[in-house]
N, C-alpha and C positions, 0 to 999 in steps of 0.2 A: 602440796605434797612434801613431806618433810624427806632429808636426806637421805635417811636409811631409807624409806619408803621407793626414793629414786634408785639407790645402790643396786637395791634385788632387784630389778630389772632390768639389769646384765651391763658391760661393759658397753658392749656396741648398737645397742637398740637407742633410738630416740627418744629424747625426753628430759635425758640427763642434765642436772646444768653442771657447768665447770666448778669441779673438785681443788681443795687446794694442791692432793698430789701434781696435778698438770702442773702448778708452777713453778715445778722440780725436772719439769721434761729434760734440760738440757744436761744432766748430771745423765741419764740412758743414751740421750744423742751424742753426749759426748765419747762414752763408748765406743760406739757403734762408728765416729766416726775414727778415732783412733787406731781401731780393727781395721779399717779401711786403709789407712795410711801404712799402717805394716807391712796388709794383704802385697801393699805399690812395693813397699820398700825390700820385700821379698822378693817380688817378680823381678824387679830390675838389680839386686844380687845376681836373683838364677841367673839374666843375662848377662852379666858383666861376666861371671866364673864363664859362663860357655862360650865367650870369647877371650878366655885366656888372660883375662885381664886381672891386675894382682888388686888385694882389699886396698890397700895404699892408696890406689887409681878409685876405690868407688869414695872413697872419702872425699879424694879434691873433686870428685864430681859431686858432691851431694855438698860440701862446701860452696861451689859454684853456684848451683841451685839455690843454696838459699838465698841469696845476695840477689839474683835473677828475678827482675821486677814484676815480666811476665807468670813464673813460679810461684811469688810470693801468694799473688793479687790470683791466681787458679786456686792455692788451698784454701784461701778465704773465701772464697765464691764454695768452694765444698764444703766447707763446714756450715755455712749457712744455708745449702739444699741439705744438705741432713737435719738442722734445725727445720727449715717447713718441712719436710717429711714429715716429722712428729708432729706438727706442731698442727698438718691436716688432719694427720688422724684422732688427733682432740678434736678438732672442729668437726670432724666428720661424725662422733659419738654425742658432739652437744646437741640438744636442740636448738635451730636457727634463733629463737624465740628467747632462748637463754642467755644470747651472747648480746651484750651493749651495744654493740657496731661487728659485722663482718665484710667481705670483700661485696658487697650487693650495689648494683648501678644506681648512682643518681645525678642529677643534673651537671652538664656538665661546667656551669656556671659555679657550683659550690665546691668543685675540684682547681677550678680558675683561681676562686680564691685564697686554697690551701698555698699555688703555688705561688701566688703572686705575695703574700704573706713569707712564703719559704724563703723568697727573693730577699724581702725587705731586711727578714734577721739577719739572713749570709753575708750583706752589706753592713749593716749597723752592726754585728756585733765588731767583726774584723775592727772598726771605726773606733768601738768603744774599748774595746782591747788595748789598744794603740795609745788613745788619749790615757787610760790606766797605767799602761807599760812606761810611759814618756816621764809621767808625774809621779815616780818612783811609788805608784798605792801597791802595785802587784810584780813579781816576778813569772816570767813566763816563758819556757825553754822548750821544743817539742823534746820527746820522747822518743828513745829510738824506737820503737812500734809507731807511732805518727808517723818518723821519718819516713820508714819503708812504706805508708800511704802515700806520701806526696810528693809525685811528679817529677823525674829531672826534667824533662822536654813537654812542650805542647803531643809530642806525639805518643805519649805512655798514660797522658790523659784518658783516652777511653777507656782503656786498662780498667783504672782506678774507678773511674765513674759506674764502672758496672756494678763494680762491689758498692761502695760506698752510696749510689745514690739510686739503683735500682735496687739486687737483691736483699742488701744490709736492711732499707728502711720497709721491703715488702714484708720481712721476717720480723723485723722489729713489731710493725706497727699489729703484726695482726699474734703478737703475742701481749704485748704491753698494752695497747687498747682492745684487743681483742676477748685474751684470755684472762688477764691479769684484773681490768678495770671491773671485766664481767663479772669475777669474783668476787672483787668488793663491794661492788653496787649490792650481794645479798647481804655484805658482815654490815654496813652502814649505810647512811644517806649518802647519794648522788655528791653532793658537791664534795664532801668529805673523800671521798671514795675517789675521784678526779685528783685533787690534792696529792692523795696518798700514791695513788696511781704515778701519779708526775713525779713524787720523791723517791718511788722505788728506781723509776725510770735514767732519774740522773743518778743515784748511789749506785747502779749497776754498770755503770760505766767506770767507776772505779777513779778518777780524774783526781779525786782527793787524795789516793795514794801516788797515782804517779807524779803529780805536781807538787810540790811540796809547800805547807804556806799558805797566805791566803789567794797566792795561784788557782792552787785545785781545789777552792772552795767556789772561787768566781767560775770556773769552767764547769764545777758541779750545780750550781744556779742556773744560769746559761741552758743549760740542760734539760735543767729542772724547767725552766718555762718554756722551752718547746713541748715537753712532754705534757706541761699544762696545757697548753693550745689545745696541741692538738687531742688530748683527752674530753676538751670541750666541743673541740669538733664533732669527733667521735658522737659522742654523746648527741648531738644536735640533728645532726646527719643521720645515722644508723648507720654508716657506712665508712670503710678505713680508707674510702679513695681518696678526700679531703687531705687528711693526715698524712696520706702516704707524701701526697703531691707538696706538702708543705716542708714533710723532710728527706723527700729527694732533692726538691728545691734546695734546702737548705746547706743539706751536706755539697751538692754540686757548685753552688756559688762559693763554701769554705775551699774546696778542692781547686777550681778552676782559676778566683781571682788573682791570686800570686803568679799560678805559672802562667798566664793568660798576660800580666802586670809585664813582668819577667822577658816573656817574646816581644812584647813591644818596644821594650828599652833599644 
């Protein structure tokens, strides 16, 4: 069935395969989540004025706030349920059959392995960082956007881990192997389409701009071969539990080893 032929048959009827508008989804979520954060930053004006409290006072509270680890790590978790909002209602529109891998059960041996692979990079990369950073090949500084991901105490740990290794990689992985790979798999062949898939993956992270050098090239590789994994996964599997489990894994051993290191000393 060719494109247009899929089109006139409506938005939400079945059948459809993923469009490239959908890979624009987050430019409307972003919106939509903005309006959201207003709608907050409005209500809690209203109640600051109806207790007499002066604008001066809502500023060093809203300064407060942003520094507030718990705060930080709540709007990143909402931006990213506004991301799967949309991001279902594409899926809800594809047909099951269109998409390369979706969230669908499979054994749970092949989700073992996503994450026990997750484990291995969390470790080895931290290692080869390390040995790069030592032997003057790379410079590598976090960001203050990293900072405010990572941890003062073992006990701001779950915090973080929510975002970063629950809802971040559910949202990722079912846009990026999801929607993304599923697209390309019709412009090209399969392994090409995985490739491409894996470099949009690390160039949206942006690493190259905020590291400067060939820092943010190395953490954009890095990147790039998790997104390759686990698009092979994808691919293999039908399924994004593999993927997910690899970069939950992943990000959770990035987040945990330091301040985990840290409490022990």
């Amino acid at each position: 069935m060719s494109d247009a032929a899929v089109a006139d048959q409506g938005t939400w009827r079945k059948g459809e395969v993923v469009r490239w508008t959908d890979l624009f989804f987050f430019v409307e979520a972003s919106f939509v989540w903005i309006g959201v954060l207003f709608v907050a930053a409005f209500v809690a004006a209203s109640v600051l004025i109806q207790n007499h409290l002066p604008p001066s006072m809502f500023l060093e509270n809203f300064r407060g706030l942003s520094k507030n680890y718990a705060f930080v790590q709540a709007v990143g978790v909402s931006y990213y349920l506004v991301l799967l909002y949309f991001l279902w209602r594409i899926t809800r529109r594809v047909a099951p059959s269109a998409l390369v891998a979706r969230y669908r059960s499979v054994p749970l041996a092949k989700v073992a392995i996503g994450v026990l692979a997750g484990l291995a990079l969390g470790i080895a990369v931290p290692l080869l960082s390390a040995y790069l950073i030592n032997n003057n090949l790379i410079e590598l500084q976090p960001t203050e956007g990293e900072k405010l991901l990572m941890p003062a105490t073992p006990g701001q740990l779950p915090l973080v881990l929510v975002t970063v290794s629950l809802v971040a990689p559910f949202t990722e992985e079912l846009f990026f192997r999801g929607v993304v790979l599923s697209w390309l798999k019709r412009k090209m062949p399969i392994l090409l389409a995985i490739v491409v898939s894996a470099a949009i993956f690390a160039l949206a992270h942006f690493d190259f701009v905020a590291h400067s050098g060939a820092g943010g090239w190395y953490v954009t590789g890095v990147i790039g071969v998790v997104g390759l994994v686990n698009a092979v996964l994808a691919v293999r599997t039908g399924s994004l539990w593999a993927p997910f489990g690899l970069h939950a894994a992943y990000n959770a051993t990035l987040i945990s080893l330091p301040v985990l290191a840290d409490a022990l000393r």
